[in-house]
PDB file of N, H, CA, C and O in Angstrom:
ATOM      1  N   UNK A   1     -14.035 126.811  40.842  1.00  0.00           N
ATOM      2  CA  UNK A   1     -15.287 126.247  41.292  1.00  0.00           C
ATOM      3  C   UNK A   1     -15.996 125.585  40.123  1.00  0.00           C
ATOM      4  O   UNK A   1     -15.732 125.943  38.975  1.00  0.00           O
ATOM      5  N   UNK A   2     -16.995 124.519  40.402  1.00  0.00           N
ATOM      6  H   UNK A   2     -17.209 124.229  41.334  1.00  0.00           H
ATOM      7  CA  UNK A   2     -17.395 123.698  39.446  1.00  0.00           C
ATOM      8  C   UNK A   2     -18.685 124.861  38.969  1.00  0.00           C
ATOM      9  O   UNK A   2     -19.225 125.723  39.662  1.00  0.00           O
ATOM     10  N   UNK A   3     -19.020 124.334  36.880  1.00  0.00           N
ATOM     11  H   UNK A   3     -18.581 123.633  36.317  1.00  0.00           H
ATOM     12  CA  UNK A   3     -20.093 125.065  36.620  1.00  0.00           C
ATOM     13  C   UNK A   3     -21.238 124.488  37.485  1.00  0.00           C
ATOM     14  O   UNK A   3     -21.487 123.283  37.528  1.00  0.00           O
ATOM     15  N   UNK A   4     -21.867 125.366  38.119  1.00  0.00           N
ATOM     16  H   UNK A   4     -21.665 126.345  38.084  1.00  0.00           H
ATOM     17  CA  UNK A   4     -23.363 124.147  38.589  1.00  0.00           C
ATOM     18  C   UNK A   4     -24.749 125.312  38.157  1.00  0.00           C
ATOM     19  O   UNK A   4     -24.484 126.514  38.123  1.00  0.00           O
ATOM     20  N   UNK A   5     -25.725 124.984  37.946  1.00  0.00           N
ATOM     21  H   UNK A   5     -25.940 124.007  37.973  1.00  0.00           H
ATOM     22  CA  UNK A   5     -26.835 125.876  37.872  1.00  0.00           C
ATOM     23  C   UNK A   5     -27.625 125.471  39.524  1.00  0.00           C
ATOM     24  O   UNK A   5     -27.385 124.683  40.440  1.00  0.00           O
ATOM     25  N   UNK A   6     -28.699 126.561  39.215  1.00  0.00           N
ATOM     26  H   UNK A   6     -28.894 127.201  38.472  1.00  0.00           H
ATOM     27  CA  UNK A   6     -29.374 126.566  40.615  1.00  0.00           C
ATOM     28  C   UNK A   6     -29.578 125.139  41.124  1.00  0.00           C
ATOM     29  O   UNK A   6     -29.061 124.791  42.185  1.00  0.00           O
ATOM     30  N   UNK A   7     -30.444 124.167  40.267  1.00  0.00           N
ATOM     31  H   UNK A   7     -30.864 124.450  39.405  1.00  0.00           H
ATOM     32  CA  UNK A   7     -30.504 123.028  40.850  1.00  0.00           C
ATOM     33  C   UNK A   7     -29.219 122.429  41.566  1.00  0.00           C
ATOM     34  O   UNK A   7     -29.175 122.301  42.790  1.00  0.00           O
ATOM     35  N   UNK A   8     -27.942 121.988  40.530  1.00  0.00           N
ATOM     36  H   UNK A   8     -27.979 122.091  39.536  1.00  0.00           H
ATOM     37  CA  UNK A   8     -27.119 120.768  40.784  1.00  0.00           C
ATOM     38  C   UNK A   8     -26.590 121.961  42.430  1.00  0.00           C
ATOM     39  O   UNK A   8     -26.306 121.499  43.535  1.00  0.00           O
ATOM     40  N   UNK A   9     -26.604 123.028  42.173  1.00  0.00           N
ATOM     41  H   UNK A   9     -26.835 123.403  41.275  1.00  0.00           H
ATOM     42  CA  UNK A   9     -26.025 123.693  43.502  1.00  0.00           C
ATOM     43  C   UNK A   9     -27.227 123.725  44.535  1.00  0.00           C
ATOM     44  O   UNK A   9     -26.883 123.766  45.716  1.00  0.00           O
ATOM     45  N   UNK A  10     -28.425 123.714  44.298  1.00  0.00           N
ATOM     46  H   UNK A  10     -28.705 123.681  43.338  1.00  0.00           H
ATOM     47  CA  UNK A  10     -28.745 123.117  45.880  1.00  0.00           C
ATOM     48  C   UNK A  10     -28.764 121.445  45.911  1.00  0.00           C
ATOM     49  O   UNK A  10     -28.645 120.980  47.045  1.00  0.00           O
ATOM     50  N   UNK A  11     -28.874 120.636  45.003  1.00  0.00           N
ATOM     51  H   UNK A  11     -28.970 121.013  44.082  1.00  0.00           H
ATOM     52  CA  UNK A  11     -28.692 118.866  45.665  1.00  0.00           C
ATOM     53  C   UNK A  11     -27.263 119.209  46.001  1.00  0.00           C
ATOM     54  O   UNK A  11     -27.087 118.700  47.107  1.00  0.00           O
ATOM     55  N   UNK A  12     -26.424 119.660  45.717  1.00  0.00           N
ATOM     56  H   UNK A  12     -26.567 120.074  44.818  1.00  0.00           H
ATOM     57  CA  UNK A  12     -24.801 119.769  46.108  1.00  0.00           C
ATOM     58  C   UNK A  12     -25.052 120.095  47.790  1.00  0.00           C
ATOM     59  O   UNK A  12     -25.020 119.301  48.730  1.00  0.00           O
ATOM     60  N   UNK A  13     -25.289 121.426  47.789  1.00  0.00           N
ATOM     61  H   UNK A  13     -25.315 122.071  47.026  1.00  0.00           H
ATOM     62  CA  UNK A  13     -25.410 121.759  49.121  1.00  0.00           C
ATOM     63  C   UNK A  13     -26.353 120.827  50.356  1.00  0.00           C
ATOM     64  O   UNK A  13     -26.028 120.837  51.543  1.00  0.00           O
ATOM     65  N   UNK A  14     -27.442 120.119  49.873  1.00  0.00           N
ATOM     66  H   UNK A  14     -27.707 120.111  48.908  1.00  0.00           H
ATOM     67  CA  UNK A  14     -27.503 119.489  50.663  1.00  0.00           C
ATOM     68  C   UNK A  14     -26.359 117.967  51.086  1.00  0.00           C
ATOM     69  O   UNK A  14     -26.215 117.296  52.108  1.00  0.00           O
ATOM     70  N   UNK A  15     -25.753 117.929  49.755  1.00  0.00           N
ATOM     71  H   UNK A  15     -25.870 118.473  48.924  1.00  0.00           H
ATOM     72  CA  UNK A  15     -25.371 116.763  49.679  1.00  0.00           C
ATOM     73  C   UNK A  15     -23.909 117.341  51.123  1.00  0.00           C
ATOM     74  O   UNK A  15     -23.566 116.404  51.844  1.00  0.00           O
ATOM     75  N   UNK A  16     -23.287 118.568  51.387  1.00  0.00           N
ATOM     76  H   UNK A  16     -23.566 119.329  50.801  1.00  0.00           H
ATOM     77  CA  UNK A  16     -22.200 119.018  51.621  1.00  0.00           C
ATOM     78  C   UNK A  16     -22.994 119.040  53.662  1.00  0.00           C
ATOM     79  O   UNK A  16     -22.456 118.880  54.758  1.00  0.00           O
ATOM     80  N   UNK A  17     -24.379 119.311  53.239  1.00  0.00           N
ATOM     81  H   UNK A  17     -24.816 119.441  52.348  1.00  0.00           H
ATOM     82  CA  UNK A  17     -25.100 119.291  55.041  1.00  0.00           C
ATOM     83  C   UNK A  17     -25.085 118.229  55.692  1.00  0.00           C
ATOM     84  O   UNK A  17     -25.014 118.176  56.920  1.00  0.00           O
ATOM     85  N   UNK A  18     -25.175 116.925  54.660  1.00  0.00           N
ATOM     86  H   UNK A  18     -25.233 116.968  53.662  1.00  0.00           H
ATOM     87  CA  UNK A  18     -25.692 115.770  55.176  1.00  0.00           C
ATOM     88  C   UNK A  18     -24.340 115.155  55.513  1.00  0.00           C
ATOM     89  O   UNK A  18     -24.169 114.281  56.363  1.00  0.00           O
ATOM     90  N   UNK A  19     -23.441 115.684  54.783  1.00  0.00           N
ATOM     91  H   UNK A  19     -23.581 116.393  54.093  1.00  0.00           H
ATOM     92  CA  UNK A  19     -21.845 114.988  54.962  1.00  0.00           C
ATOM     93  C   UNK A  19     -21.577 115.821  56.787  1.00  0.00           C
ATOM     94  O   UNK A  19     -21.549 115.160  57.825  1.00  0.00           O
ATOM     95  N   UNK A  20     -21.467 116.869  56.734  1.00  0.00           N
ATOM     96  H   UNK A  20     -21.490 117.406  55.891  1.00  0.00           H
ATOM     97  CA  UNK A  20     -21.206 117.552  57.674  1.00  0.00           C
ATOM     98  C   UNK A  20     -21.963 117.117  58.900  1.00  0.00           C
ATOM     99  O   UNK A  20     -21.419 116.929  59.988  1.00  0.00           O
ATOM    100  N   UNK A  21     -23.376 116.953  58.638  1.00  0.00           N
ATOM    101  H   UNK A  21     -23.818 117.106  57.754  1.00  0.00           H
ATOM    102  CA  UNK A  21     -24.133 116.207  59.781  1.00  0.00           C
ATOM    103  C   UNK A  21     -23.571 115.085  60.922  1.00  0.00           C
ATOM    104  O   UNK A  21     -23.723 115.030  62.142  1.00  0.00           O
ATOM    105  N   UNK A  22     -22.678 114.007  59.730  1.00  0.00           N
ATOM    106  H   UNK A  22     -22.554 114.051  58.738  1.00  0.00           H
ATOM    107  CA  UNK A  22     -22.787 112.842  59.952  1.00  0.00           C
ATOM    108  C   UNK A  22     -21.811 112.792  60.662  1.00  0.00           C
ATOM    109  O   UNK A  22     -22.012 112.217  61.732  1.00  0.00           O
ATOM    110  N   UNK A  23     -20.284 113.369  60.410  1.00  0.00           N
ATOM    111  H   UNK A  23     -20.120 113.837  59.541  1.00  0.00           H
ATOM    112  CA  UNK A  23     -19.541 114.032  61.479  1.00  0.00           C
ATOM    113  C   UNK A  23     -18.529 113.128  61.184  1.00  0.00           C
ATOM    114  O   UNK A  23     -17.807 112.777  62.117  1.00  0.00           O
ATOM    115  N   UNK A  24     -18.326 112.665  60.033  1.00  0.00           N
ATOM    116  H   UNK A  24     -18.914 112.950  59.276  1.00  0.00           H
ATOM    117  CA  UNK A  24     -17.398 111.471  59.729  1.00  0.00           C
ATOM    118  C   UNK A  24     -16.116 112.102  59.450  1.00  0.00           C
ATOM    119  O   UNK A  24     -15.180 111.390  59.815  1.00  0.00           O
ATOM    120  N   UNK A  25     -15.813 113.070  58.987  1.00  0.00           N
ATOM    121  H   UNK A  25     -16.573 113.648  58.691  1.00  0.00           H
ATOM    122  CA  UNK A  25     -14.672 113.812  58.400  1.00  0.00           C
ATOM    123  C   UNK A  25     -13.927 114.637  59.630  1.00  0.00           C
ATOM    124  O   UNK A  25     -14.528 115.262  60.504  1.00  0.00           O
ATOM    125  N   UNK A  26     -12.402 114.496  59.503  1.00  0.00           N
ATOM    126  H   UNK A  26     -11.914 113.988  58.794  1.00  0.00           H
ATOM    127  CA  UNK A  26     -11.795 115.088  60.247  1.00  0.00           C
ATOM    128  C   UNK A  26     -11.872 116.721  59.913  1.00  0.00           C
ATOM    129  O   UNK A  26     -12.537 117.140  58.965  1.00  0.00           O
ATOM    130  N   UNK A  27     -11.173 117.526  60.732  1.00  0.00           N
ATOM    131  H   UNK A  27     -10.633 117.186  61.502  1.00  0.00           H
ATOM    132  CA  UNK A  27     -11.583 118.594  61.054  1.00  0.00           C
ATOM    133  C   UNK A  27     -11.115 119.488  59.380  1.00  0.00           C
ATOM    134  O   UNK A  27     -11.765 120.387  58.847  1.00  0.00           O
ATOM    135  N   UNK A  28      -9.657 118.787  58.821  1.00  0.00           N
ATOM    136  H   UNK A  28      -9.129 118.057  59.254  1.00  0.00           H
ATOM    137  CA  UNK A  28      -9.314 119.795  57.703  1.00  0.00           C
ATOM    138  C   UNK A  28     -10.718 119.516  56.928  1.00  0.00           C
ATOM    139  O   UNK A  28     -11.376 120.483  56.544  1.00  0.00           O
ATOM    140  N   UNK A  29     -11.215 118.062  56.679  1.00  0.00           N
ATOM    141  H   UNK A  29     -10.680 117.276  56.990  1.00  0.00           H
ATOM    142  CA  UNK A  29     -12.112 117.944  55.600  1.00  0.00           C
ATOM    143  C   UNK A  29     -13.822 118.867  55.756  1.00  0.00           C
ATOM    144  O   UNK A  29     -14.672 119.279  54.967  1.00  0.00           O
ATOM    145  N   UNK A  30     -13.673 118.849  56.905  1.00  0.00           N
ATOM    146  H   UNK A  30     -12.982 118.515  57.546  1.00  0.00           H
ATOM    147  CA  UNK A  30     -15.184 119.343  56.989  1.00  0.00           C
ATOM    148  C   UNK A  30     -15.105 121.348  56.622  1.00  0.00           C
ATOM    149  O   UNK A  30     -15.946 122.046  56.056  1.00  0.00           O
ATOM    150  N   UNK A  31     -13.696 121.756  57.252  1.00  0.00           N
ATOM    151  H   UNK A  31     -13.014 121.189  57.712  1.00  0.00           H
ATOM    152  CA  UNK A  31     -13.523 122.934  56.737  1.00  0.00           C
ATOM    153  C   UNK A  31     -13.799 123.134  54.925  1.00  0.00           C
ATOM    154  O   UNK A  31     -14.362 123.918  54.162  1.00  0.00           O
ATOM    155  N   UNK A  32     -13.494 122.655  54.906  1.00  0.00           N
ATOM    156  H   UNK A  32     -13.036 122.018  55.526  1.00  0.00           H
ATOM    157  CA  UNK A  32     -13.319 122.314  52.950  1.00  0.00           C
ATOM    158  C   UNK A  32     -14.742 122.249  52.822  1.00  0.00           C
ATOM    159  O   UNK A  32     -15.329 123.058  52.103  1.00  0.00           O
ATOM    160  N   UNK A  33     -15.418 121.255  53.530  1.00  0.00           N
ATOM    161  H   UNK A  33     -14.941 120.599  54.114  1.00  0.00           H
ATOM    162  CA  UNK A  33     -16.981 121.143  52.817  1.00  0.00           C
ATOM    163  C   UNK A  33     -17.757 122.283  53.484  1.00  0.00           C
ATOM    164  O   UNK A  33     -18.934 122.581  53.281  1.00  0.00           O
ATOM    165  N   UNK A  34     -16.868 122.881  54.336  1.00  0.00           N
ATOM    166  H   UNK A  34     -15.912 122.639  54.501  1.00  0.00           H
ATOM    167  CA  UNK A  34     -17.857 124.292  54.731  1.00  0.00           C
ATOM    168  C   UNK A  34     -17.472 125.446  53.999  1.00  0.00           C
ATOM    169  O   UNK A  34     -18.433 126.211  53.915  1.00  0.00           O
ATOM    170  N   UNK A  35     -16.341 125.931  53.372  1.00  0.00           N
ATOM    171  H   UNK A  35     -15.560 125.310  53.441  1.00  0.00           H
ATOM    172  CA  UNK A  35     -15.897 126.074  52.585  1.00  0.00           C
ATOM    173  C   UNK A  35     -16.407 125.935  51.208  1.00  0.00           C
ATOM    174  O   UNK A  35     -16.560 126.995  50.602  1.00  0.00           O
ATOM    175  N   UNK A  36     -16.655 125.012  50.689  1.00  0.00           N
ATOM    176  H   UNK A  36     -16.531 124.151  51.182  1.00  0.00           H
ATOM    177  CA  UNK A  36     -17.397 124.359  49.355  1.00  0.00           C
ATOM    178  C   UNK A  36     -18.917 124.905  49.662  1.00  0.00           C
ATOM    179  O   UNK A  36     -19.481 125.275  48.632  1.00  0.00           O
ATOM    180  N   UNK A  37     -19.648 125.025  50.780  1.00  0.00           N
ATOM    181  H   UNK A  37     -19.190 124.724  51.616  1.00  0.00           H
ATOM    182  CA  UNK A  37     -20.936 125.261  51.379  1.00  0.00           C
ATOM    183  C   UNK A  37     -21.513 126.640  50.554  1.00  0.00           C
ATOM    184  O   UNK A  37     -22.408 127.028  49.804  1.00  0.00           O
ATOM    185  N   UNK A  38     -20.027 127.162  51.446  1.00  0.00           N
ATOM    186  H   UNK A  38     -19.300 126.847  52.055  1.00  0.00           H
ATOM    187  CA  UNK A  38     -20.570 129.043  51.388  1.00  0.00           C
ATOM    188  C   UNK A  38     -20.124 129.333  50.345  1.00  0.00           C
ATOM    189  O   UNK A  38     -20.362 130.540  50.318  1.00  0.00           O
ATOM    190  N   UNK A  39     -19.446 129.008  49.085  1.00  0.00           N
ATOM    191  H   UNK A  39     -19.252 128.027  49.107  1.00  0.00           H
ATOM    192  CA  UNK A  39     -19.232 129.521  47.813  1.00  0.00           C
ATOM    193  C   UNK A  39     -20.613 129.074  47.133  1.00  0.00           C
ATOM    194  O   UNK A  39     -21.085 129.666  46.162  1.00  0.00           O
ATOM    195  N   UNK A  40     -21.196 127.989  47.733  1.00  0.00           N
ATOM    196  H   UNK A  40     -20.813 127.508  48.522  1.00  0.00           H
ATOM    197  CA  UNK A  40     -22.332 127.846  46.801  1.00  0.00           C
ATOM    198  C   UNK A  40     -23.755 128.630  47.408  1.00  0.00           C
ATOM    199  O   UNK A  40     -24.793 128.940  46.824  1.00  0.00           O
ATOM    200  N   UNK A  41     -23.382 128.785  48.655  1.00  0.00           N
ATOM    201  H   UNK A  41     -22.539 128.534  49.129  1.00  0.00           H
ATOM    202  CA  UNK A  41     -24.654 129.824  48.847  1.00  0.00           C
ATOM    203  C   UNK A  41     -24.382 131.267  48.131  1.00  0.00           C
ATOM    204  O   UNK A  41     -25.186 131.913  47.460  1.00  0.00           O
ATOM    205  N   UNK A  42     -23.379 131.513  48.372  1.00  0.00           N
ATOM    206  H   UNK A  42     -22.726 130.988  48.917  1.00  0.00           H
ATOM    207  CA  UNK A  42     -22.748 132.953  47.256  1.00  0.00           C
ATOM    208  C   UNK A  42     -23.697 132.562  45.925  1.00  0.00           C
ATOM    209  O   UNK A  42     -24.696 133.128  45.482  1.00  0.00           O
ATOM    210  N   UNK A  43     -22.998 131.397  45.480  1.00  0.00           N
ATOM    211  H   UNK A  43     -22.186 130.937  45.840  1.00  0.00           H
ATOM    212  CA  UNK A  43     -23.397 131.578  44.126  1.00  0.00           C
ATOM    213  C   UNK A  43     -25.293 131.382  43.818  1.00  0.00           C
ATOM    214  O   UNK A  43     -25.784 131.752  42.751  1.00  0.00           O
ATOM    215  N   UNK A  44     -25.920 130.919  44.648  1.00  0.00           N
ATOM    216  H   UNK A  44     -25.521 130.619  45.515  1.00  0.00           H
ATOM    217  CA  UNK A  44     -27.146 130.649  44.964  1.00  0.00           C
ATOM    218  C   UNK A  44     -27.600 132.103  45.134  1.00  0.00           C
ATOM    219  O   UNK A  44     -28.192 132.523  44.139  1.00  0.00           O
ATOM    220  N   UNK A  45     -27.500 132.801  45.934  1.00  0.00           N
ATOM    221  H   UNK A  45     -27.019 132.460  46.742  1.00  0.00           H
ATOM    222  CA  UNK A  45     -28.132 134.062  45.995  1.00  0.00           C
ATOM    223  C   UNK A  45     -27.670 135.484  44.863  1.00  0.00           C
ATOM    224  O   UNK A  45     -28.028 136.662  44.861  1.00  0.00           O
ATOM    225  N   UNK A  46     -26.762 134.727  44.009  1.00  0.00           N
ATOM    226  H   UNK A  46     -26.472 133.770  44.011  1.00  0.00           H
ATOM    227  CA  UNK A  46     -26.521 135.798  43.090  1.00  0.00           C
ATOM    228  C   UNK A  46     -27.567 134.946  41.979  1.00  0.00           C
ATOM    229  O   UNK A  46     -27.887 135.652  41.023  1.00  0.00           O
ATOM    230  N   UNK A  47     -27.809 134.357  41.971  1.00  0.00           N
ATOM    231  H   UNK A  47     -27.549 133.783  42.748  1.00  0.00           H
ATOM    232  CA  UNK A  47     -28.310 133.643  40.773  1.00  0.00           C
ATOM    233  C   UNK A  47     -30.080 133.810  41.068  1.00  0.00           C
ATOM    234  O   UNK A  47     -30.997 133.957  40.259  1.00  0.00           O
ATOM    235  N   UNK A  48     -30.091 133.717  42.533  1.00  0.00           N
ATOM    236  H   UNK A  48     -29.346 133.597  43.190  1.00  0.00           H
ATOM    237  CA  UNK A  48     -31.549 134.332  43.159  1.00  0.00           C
ATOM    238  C   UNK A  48     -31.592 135.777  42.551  1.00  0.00           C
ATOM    239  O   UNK A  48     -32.330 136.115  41.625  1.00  0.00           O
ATOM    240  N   UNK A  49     -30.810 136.479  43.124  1.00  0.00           N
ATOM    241  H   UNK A  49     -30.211 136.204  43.876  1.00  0.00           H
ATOM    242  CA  UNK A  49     -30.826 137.954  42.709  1.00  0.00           C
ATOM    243  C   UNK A  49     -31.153 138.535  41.224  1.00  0.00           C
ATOM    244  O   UNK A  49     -31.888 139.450  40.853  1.00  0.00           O
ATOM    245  N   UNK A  50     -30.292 137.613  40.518  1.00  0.00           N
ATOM    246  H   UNK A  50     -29.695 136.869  40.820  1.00  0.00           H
ATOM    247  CA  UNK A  50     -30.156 138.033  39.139  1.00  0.00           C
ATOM    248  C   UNK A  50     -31.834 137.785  38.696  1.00  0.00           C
ATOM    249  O   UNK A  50     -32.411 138.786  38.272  1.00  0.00           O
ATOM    250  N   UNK A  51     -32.659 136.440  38.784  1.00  0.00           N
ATOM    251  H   UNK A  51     -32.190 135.627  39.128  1.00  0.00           H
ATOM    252  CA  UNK A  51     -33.710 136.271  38.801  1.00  0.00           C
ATOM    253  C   UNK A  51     -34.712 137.696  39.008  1.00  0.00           C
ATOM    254  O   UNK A  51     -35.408 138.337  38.220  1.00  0.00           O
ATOM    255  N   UNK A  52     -34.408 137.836  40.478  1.00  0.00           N
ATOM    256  H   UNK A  52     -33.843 137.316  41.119  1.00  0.00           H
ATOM    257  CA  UNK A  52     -35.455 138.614  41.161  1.00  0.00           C
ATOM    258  C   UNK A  52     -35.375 139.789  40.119  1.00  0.00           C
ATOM    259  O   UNK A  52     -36.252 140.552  39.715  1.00  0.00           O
ATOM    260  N   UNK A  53     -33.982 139.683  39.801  1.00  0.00           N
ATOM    261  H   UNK A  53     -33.269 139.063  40.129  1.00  0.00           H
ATOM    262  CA  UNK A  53     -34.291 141.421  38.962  1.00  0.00           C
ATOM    263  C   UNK A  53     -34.643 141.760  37.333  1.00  0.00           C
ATOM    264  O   UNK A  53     -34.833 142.792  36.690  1.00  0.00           O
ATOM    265  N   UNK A  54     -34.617 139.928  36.953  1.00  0.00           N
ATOM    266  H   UNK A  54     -34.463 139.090  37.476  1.00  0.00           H
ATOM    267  CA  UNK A  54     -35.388 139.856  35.585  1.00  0.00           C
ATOM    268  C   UNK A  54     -36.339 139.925  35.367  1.00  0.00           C
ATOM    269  O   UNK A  54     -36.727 140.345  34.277  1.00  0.00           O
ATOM    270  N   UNK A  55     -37.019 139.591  36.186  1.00  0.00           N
ATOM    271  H   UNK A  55     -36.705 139.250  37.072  1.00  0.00           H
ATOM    272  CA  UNK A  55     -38.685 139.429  36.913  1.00  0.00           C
ATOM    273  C   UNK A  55     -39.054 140.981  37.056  1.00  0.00           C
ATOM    274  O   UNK A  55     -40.084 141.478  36.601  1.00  0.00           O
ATOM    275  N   UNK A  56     -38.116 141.631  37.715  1.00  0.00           N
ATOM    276  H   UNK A  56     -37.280 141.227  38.085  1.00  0.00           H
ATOM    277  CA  UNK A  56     -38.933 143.016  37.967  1.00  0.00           C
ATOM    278  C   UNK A  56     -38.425 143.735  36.568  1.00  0.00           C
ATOM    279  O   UNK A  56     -38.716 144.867  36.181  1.00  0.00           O
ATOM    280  N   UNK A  57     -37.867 143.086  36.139  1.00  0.00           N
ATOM    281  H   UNK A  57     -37.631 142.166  36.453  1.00  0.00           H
ATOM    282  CA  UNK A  57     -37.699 144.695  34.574  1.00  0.00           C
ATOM    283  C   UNK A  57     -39.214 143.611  33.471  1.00  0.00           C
ATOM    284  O   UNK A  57     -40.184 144.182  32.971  1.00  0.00           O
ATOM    285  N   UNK A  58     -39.030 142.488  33.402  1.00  0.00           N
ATOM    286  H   UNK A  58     -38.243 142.024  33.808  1.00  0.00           H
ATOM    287  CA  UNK A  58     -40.304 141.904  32.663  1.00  0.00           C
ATOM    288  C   UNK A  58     -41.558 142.679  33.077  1.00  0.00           C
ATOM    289  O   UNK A  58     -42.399 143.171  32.325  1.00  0.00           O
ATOM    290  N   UNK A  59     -41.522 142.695  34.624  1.00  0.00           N
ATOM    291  H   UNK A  59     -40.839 142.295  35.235  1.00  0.00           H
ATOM    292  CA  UNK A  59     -42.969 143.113  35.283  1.00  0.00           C
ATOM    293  C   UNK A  59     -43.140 144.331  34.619  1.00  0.00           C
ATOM    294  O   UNK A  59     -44.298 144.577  34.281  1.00  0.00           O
ATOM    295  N   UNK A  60     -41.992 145.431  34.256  1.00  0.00           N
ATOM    296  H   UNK A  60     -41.052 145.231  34.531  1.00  0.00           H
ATOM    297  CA  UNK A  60     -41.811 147.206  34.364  1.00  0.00           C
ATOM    298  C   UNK A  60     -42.244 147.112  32.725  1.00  0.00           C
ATOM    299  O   UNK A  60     -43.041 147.980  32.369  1.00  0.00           O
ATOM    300  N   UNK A  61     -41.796 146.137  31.684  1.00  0.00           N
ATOM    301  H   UNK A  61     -41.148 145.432  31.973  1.00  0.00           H
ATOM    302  CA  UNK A  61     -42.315 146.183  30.300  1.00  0.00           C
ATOM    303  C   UNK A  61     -43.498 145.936  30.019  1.00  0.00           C
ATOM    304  O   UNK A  61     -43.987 146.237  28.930  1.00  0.00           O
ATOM    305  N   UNK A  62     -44.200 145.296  31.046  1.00  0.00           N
ATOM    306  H   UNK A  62     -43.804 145.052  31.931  1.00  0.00           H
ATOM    307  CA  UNK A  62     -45.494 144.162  30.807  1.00  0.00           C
ATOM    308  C   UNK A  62     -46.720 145.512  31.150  1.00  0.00           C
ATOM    309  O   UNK A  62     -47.778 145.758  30.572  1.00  0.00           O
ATOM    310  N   UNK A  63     -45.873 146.393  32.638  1.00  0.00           N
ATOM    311  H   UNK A  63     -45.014 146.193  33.108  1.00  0.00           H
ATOM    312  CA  UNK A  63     -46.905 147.390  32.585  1.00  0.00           C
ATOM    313  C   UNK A  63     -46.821 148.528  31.805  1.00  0.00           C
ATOM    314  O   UNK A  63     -47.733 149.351  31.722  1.00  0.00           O
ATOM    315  N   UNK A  64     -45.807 148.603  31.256  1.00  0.00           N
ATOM    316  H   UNK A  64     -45.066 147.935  31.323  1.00  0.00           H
ATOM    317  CA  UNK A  64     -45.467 150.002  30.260  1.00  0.00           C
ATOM    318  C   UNK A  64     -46.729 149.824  29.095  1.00  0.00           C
ATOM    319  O   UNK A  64     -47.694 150.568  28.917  1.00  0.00           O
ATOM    320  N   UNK A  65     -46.322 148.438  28.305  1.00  0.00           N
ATOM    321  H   UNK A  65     -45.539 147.833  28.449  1.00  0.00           H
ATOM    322  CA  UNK A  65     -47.327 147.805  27.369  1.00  0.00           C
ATOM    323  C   UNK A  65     -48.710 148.052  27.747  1.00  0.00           C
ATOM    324  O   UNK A  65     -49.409 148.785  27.048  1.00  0.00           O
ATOM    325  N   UNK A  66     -49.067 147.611  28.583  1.00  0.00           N
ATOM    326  H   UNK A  66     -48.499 147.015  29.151  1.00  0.00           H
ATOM    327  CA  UNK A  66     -50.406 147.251  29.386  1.00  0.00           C
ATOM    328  C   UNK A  66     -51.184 148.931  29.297  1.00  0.00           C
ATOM    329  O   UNK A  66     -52.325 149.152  28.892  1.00  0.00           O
ATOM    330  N   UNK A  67     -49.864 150.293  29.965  1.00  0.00           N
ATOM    331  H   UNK A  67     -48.937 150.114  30.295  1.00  0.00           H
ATOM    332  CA  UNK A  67     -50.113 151.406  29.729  1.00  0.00           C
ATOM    333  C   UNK A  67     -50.327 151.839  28.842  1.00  0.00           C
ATOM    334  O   UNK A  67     -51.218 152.688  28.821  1.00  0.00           O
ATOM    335  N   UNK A  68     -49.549 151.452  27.499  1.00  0.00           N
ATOM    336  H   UNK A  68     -48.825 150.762  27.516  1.00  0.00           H
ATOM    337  CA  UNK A  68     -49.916 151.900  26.362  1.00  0.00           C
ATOM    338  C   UNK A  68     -51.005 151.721  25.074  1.00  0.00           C
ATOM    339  O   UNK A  68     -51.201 152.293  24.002  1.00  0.00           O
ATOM    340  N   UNK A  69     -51.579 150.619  25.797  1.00  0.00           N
ATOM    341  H   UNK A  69     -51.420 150.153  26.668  1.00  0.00           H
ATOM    342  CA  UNK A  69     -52.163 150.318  24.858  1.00  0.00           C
ATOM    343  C   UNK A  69     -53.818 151.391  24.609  1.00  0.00           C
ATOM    344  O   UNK A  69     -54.550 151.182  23.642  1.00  0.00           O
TER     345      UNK A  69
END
């Protein structure tokens, strides 16, 4: 799979909706771009996740500090 960060993987994914929309691709190709779809939502919500949980250990130091002072 290609490197992409959060951005280039959602313009990708839309770019993979709008193909699929249009209905131009025979049936192997659109498997492939649905295919190509859901590896990038995978990789989208791990990259969400990983976020969400940097955010909450920052939040857990910010109040430890905040406690200690």
């Amino acid at each position: 799979m290609e490197m992409y960060t959060l951005d280039t993987a959602m313009i990708r994914l839309k770019e993979i909706a709008e193909e699929l929309e249009n209905g131009d691709h025979d049936l192997e190709m659109a498997m492939k771009l649905y295919e190509e779809g859901v590896r990038i939502i995978s990789f989208c919500n791990k990259a969400l996740s990983g976020a969400k949980q940097k955010i909450t250990e920052i939040s857990q130091y910010e109040e430890e500090d905040l406690e200690n002072e």
